[in-house]
KOLVEXTI-123478 format. One record per residue: residue number from 1; residue in three letters; x, y, z of N, C-alpha, C in turn. Coordinates in steps of 0.1 Angstrom, whole numbers, padded with zeros to 4 digits. Layout:
<rs>
   i  aa   nc1   nc2   nc3  cac1  cac2  cac3   cc1   cc2   cc3
 NUM Ala     X     Y     Z     X     Y     Z     X     Y     Z
...
</rs>
This chain:
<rs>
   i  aa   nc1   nc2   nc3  cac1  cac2  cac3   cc1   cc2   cc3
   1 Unk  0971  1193  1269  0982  1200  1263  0985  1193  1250
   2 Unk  0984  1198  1238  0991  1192  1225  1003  1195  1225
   3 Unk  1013  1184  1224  1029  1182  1219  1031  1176  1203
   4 Unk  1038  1186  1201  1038  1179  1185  1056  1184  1181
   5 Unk  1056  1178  1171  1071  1181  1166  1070  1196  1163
   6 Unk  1083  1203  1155  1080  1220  1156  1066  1225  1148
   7 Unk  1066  1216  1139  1062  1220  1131  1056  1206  1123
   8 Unk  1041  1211  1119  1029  1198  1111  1025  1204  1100
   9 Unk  1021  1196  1089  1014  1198  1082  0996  1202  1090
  10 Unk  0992  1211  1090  0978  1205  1098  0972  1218  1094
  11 Unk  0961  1222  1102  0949  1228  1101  0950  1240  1097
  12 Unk  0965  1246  1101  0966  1261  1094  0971  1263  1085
  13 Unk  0978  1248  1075  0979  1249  1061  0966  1247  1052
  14 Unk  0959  1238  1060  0945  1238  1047  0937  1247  1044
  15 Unk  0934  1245  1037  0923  1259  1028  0909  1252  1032
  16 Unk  0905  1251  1044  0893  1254  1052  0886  1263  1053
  17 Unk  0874  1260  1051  0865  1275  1060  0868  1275  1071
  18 Unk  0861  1290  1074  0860  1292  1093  0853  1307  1092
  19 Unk  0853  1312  1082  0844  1325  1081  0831  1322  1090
  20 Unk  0830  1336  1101  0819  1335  1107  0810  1344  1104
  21 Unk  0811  1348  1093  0799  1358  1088  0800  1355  1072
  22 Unk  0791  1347  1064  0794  1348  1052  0791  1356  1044
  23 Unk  0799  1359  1031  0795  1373  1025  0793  1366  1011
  24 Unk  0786  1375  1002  0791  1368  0985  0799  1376  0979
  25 Unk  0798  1375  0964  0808  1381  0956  0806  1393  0956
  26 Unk  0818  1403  0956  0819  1421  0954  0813  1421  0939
  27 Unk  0806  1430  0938  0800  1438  0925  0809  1446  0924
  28 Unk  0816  1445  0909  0827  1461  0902  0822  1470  0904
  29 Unk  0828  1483  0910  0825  1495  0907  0827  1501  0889
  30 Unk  0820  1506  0884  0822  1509  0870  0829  1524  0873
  31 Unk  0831  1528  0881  0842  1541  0882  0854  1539  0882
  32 Unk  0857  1532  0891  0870  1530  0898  0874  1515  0894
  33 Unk  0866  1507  0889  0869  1495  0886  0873  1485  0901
  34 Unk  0867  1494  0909  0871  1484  0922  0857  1477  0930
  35 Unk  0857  1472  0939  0846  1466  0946  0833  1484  0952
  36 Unk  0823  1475  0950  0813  1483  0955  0819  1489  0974
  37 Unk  0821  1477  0978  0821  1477  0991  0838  1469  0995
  38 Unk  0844  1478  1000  0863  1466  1007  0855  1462  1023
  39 Unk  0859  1447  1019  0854  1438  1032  0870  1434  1038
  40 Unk  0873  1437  1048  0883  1436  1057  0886  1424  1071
  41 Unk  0898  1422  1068  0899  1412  1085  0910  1419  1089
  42 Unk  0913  1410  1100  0926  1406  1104  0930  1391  1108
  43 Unk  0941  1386  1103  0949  1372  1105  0942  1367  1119
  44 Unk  0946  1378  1130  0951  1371  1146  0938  1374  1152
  45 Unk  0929  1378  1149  0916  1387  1154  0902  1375  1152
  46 Unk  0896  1369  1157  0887  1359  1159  0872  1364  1165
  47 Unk  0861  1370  1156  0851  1372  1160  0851  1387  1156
  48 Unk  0837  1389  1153  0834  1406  1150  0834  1411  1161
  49 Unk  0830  1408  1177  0835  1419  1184  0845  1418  1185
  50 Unk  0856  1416  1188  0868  1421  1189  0878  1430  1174
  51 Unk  0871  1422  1166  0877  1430  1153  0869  1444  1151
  52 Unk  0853  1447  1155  0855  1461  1154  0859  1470  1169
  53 Unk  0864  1462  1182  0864  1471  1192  0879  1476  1190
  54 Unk  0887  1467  1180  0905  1473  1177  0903  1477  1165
  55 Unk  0900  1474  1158  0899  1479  1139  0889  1492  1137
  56 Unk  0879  1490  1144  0867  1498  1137  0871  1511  1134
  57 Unk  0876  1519  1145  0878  1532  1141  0891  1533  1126
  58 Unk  0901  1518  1125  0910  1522  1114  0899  1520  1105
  59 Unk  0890  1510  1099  0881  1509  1086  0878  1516  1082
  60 Unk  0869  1523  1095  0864  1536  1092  0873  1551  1084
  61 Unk  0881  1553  1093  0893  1559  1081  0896  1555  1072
  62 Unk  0897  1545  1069  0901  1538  1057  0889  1541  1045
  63 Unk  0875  1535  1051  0871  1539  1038  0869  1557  1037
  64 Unk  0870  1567  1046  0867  1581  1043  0879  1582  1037
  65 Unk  0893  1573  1039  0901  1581  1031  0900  1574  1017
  66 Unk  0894  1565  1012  0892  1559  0999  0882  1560  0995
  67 Unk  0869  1565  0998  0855  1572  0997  0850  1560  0992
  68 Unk  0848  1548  1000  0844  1534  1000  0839  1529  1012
  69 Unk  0829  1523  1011  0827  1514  1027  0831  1504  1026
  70 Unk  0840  1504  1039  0846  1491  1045  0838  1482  1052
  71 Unk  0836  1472  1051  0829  1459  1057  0834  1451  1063
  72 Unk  0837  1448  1079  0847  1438  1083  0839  1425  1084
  73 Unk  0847  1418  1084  0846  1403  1079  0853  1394  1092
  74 Unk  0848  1389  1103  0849  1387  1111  0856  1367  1105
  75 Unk  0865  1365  1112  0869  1350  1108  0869  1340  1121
  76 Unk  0863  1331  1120  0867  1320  1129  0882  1319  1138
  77 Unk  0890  1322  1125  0905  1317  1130  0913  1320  1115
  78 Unk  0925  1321  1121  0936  1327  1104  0933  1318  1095
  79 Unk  0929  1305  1097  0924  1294  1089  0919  1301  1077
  80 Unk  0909  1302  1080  0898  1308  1067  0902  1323  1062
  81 Unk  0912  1324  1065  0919  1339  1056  0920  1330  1040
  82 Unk  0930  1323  1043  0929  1322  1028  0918  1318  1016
  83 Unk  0909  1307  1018  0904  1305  1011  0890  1317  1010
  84 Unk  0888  1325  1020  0881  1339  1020  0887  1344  1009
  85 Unk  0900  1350  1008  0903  1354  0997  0905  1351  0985
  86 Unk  0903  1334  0982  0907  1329  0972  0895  1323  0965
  87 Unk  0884  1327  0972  0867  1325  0969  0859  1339  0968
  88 Unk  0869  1351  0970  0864  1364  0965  0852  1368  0979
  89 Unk  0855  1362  0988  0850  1364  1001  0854  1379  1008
  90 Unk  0865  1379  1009  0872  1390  1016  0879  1397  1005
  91 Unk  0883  1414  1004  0895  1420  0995  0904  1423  1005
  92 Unk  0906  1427  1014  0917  1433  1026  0920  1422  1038
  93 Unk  0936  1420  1038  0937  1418  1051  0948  1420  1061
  94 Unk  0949  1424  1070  0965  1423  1076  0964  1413  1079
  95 Unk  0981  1411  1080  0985  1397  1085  1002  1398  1088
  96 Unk  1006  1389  1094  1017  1391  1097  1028  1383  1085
  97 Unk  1039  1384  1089  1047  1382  1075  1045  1364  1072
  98 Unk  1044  1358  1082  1044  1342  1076  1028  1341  1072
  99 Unk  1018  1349  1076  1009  1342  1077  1006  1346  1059
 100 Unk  1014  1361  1055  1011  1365  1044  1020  1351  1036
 101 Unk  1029  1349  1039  1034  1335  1030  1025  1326  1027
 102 Unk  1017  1326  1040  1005  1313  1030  0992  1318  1027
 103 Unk  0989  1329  1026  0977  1337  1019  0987  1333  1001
 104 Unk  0996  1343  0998  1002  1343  0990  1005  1329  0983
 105 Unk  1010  1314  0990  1009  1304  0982  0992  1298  0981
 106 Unk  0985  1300  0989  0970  1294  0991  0960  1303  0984
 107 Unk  0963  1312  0980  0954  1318  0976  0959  1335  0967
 108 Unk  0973  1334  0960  0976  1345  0951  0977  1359  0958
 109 Unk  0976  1365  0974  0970  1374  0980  0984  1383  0971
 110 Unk  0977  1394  0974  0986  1407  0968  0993  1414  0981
 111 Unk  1007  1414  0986  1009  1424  0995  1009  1439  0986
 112 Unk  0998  1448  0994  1000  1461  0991  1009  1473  1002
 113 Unk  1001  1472  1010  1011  1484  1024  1017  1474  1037
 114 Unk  1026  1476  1035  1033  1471  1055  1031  1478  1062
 115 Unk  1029  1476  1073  1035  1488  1087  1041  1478  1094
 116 Unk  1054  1495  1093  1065  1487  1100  1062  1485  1114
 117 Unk  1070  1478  1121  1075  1476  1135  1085  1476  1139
 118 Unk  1090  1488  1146  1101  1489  1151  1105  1475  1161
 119 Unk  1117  1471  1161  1123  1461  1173  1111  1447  1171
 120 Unk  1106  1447  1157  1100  1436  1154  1107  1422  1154
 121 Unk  1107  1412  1166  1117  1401  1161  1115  1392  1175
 122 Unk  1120  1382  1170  1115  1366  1182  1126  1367  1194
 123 Unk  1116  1370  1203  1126  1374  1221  1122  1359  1222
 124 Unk  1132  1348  1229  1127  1337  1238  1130  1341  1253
 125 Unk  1118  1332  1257  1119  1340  1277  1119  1327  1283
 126 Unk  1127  1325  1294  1127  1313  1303  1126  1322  1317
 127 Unk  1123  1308  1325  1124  1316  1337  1139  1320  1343
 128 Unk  1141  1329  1356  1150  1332  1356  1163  1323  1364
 129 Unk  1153  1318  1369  1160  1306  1379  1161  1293  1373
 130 Unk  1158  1293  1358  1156  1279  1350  1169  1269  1346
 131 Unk  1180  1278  1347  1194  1273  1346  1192  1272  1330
 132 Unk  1187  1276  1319  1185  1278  1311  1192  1292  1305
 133 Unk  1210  1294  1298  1213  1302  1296  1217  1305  1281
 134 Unk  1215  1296  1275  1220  1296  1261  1207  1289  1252
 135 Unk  1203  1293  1241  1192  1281  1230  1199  1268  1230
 136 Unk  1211  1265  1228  1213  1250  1227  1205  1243  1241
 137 Unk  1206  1253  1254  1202  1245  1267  1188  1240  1265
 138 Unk  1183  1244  1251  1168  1244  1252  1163  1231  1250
 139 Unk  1177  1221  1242  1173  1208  1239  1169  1196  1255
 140 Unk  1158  1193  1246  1150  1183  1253  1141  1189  1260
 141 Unk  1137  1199  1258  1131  1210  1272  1120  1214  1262
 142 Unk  1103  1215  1267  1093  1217  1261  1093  1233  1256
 143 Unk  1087  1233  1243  1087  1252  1242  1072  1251  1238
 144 Unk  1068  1266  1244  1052  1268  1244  1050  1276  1233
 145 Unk  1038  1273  1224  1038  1287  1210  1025  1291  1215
 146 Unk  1019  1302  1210  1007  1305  1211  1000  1298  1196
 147 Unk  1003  1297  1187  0998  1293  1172  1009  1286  1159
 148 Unk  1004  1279  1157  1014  1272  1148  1017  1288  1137
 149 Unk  1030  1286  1132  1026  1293  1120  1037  1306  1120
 150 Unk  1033  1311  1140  1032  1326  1141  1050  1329  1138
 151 Unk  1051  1343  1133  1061  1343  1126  1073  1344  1140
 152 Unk  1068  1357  1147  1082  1359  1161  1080  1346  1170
 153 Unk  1068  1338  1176  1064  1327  1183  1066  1319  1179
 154 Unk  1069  1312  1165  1070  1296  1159  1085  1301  1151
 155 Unk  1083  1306  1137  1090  1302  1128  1101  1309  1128
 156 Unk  1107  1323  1136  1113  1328  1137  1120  1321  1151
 157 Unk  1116  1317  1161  1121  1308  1170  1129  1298  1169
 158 Unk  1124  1288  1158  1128  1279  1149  1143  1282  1146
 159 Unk  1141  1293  1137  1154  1299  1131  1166  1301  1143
 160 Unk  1161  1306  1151  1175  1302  1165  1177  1295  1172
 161 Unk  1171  1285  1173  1172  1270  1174  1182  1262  1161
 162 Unk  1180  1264  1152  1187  1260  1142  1201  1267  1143
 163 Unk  1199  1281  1142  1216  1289  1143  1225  1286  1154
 164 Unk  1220  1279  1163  1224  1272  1176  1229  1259  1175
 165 Unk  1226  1252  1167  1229  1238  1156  1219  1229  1163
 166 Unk  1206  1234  1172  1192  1226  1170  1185  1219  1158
 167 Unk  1181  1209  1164  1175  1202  1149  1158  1205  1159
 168 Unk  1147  1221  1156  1136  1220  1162  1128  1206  1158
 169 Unk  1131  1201  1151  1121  1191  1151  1119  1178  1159
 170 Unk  1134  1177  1163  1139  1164  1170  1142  1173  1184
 171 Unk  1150  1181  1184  1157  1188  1200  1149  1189  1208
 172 Unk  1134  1193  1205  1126  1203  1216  1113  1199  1217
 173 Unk  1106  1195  1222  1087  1190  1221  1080  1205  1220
 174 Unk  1074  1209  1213  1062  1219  1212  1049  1218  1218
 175 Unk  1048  1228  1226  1032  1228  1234  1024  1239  1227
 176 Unk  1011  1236  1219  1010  1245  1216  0996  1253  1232
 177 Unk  1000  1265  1235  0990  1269  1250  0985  1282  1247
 178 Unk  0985  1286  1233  0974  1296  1233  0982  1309  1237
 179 Unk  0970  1318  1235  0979  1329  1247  0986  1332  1260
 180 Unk  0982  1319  1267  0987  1319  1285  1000  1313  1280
 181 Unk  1010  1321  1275  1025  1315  1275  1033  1316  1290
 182 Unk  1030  1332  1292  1032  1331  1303  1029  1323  1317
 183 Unk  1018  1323  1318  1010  1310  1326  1019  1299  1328
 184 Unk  1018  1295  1318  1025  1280  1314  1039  1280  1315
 185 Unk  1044  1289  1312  1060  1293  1317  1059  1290  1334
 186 Unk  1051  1299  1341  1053  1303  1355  1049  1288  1359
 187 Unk  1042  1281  1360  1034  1264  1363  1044  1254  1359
 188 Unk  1053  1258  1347  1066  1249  1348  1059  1236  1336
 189 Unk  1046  1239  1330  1038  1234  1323  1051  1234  1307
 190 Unk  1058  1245  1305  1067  1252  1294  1078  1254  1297
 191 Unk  1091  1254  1293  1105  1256  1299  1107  1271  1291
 192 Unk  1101  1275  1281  1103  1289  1272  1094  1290  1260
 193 Unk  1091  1298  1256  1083  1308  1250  1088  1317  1240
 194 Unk  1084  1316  1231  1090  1330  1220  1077  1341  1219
 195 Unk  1076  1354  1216  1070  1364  1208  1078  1372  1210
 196 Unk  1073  1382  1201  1078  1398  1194  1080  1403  1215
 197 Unk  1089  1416  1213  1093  1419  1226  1078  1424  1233
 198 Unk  1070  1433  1221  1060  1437  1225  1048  1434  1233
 199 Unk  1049  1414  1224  1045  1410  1229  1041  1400  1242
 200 Unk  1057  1400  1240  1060  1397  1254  1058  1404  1270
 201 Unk  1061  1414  1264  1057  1428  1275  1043  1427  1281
 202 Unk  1036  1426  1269  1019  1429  1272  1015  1418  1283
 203 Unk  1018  1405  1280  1011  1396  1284  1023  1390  1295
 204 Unk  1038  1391  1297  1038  1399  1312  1031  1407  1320
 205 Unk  1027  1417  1316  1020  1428  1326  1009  1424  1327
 206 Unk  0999  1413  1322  0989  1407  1326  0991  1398  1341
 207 Unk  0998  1393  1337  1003  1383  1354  1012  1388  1363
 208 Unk  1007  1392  1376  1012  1402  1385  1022  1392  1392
 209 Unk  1036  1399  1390  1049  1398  1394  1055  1391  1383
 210 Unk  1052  1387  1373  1057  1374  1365  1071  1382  1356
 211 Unk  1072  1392  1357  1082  1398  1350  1095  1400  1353
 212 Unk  1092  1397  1371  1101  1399  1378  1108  1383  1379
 213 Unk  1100  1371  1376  1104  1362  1373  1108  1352  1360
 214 Unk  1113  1362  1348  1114  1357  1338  1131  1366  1335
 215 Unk  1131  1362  1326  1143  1367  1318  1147  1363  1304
 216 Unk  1155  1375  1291  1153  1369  1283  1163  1360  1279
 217 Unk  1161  1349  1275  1176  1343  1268  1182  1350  1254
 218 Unk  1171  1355  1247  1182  1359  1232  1171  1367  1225
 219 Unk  1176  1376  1222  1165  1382  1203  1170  1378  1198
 220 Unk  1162  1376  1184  1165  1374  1173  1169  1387  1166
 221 Unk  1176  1387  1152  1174  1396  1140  1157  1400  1138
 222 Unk  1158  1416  1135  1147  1422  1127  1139  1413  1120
 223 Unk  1124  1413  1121  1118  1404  1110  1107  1410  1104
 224 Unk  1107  1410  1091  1101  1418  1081  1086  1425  1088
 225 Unk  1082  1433  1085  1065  1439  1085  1056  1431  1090
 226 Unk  1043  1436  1096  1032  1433  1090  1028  1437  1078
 227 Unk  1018  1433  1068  1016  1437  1056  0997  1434  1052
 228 Unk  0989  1446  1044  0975  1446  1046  0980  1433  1030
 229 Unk  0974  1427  1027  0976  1419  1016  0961  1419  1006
 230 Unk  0955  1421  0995  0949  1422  0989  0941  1408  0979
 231 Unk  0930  1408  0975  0928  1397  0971  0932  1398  0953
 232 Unk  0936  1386  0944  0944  1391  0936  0933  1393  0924
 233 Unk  0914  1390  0927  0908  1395  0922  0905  1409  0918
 234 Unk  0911  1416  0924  0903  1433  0929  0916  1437  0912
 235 Unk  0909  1448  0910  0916  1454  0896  0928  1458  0902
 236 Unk  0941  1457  0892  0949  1458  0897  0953  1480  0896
 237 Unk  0943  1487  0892  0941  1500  0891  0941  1503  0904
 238 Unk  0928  1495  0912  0920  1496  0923  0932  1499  0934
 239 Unk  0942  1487  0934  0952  1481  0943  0963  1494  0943
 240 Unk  0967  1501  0932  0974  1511  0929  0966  1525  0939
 241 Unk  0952  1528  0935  0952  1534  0941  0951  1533  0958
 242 Unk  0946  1524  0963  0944  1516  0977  0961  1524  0985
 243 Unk  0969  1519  0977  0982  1520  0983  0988  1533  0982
 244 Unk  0986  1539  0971  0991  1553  0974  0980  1562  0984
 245 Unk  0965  1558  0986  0957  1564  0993  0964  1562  1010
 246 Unk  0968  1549  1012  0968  1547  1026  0981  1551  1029
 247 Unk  0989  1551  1019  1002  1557  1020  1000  1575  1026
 248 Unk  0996  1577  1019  0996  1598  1017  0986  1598  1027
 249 Unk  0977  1590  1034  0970  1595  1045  0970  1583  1056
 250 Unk  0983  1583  1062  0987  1573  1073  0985  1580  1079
 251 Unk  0988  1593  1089  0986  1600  1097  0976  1598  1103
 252 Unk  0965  1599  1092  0947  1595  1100  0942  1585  1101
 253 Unk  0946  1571  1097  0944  1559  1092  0957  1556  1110
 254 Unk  0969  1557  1109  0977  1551  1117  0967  1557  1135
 255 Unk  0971  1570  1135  0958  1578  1149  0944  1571  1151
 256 Unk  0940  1561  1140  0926  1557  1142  0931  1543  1145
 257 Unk  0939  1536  1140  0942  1521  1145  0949  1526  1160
 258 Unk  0953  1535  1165  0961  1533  1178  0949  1538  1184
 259 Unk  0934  1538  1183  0926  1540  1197  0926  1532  1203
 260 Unk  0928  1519  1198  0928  1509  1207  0939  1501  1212
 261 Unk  0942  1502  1224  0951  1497  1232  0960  1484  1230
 262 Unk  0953  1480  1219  0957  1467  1218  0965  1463  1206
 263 Unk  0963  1474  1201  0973  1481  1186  0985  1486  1191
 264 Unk  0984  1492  1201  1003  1497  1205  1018  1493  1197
 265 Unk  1010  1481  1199  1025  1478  1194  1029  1483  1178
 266 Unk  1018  1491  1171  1023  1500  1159  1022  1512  1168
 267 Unk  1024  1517  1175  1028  1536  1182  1041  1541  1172
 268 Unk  1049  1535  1165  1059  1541  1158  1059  1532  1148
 269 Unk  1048  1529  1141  1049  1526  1128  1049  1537  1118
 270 Unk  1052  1530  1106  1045  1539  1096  1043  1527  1082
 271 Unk  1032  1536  1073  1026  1527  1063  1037  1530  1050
 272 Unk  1042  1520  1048  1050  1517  1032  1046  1507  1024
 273 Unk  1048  1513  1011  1048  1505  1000  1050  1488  1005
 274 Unk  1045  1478  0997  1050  1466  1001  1053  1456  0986
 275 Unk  1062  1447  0988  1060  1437  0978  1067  1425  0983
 276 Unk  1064  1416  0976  1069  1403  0982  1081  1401  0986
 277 Unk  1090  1403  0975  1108  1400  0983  1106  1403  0995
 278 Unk  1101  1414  0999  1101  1421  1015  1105  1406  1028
 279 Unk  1094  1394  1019  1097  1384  1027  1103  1371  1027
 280 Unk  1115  1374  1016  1120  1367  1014  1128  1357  1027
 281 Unk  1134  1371  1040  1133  1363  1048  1130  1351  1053
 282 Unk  1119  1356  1053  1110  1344  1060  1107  1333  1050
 283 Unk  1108  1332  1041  1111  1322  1030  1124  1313  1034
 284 Unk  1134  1322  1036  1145  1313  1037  1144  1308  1052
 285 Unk  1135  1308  1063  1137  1306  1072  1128  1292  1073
 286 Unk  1115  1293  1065  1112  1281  1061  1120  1270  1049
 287 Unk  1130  1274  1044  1140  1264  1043  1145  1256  1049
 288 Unk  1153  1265  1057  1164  1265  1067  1157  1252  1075
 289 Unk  1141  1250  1080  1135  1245  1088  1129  1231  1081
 290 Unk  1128  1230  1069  1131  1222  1056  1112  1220  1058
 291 Unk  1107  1236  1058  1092  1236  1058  1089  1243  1043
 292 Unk  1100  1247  1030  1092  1252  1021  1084  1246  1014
 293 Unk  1078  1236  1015  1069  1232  1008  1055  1237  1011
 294 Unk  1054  1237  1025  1042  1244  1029  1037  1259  1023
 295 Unk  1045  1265  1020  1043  1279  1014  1047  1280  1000
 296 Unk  1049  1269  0993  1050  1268  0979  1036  1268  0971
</rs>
C-alpha cells in the first residue's frame, strides 16, 4: 500500500514517456491546413484494447464527421499525455478537468469541446457503521484515491477537507489502491474514498452487497467538464473547424461514444464549445491546497 501526504510532486507531474505505440510527426494537409491523419487518446484509458473497445466506434464518427482518419494512440498511463502532445505525438485528447490543467501547463494543450456531466462532482463514501459522520471526522483516518491528480477522487476531495478547516496534507494519510476503492473500503484497508457519484455507483455494483454497506458522507459543488483538448501545434483554422464539426454533429458522435457501457456516465451529455476559464475552478482549488505551482 503507498501512503503519502495529499498530494507529491511525482510521476504524474513529469513530462515522461509512457506511449505504447509510437507514432511520428503529422504531415499538414494542404487543404485544410490540418493533419493528414487526428491521432487520439484518452487521459484514464491505458492500452489499445481497451481504448478501441470504449472509443472506437466514437473515432470512428469522428473522423466521418470531419472526413479525416482518426488513429488512436494508445498510452501507457495519463503520464505520457502530455509530453505526446508537446512532441507532436498525439493531436486529440479527452481528459478530465485537472488532468487538462497539466496538459495545458506541460505542454500548451488547446481545450476545444467539453461534454458536460450532469451531477459531475466529488461524493466521499465511508462505511455505514464507521461512526464517521462529518469530513472533519476524517482527520487522522486513511483516504483511498484511485490516482493522484484525479479531479472528483483527489483534488476536488481536497477541497472539502479544507472547507471543513482540514489541513489534507497533515489531517489524513493517502492510500493510493487503484480502482478497488471499494475493496479497500469494505477490508477496512481505507476509512473513505472520493469519486464522481457515477462513479461511485459503477464500482459499487461490482461488489455484491457493498452498497448496502456504505453511505455517503457529503457531495461536493458541480465541477467543471470533461474537455477533448487539442495539441497547440495543429492550425488554429483546423481547431475552429474540429469544434464547430463535433459541436453540429454530437448526436452521432455522442450515440457512438455511448455503445459502450463504460461511457454511461455521458447518457445526458452534450458537446460544448470549451475554453480555459471553464477551469478556473479547479485552479483555485489547487491554490486553496497550496498545489499551484504544479499546473503553472
Amino acid at each position: 500500500m503507498k501512503r503519502r501526504r495529499f498530494i507529491q510532486n511525482s510521476l504524474w507531474f513529469a513530462a515522461g514517456s509512457g506511449l505504447a505505440v509510437g507514432c511520428g510527426g503529422s504531415g499538414g494537409s494542404p487543404a485544410s491546413n490540418g493533419p493528414e491523419v487526428l491521432r487520439f487518446s484518452v487521459t484514464d484509458v491505458a492500452g489499445l484494447e481497451p481504448l478501441e473497445a470504449d472509443f472506437g466506434a466514437f473515432y470512428n464518427a469522428l473522423g466521418e464527421a470531419i472526413a479525416l482518419p482518426v488513429e488512436p494512440v494508445p498510452l501507457d498511463s495519463f503520464v505520457a499525455a502530455a509530453p505526446a502532445l508537446l512532441n507532436q505525438q498525439m493531436d486529440l485528447v479527452l481528459a478530465g478537468p485537472s488532468e487538462y490543467l497539466l496538459l495545458n501547463a506541460r505542454a500548451q494543450a488547446i481545450p476545444v469541446v467539453a461534454i458536460t456531466r450532469p451531477n459531475y462532482r466529488s461524493r466521499i463514501t465511508v462505511l455505514a457503521d464507521s461512526g464517521i459522520e462529518t469530513v472533519e471526522d476524517l482527520n487522522g483516518k486513511v483516504f483511498g484515491i484511485a490516482s493522484e491528480g484525479a479531479t472528483a477522487g483527489h483534488i476536488g476531495a481536497g477541497q472539502l477537507m479544507v472547507d471543513a478547516g482540514l489541513d489534507p496534507a497533515i489531517d489524513v494519510v493517502i492510500s493510493t489502491v487503484g480502482q478497488a476503492t471499494v475493496e479497500a473500503l469494505l477490508s477496512g484497508e481505507i476509512d473513505a474514498f472520493a469519486a464522481s457519484p457515477s462513479t461511485t455507483d459503477k464500482r459499487l455494483s461490482k461488489v455484491d452487497g457493498a452498497a448496502d454497506k456504505v453511505k455517503t458522507l457529503i457531495d461536493g459543488p458541480p465541477l467543471p467538464n470533461d474537455v477533448f483538448v487539442a495539441s497547440s501545434a495543429l492550425d488554429p483554422a483546423f481547431l475552429d473547424m474540429l469544434k464547430e464539426t463535433m459541436v453540429s454533429q454530437q448526436d452521432l458522435l455522442l450515440e457512438a461514444l455511448l455503445k459502450s457501457p463504460e461511457n454511461s456516465k455521458y447518457a445526458k451529455s452534450q458537446l460544448v464549445p470549451a475554453q480555459d476559464s471553464d477551469y478556473d475552478q479547479i485552479r483555485a482549488m489547487y491554490r486553496t491546497l497550496g498545489l499551484e505551482k504544479l499546473i503553472q
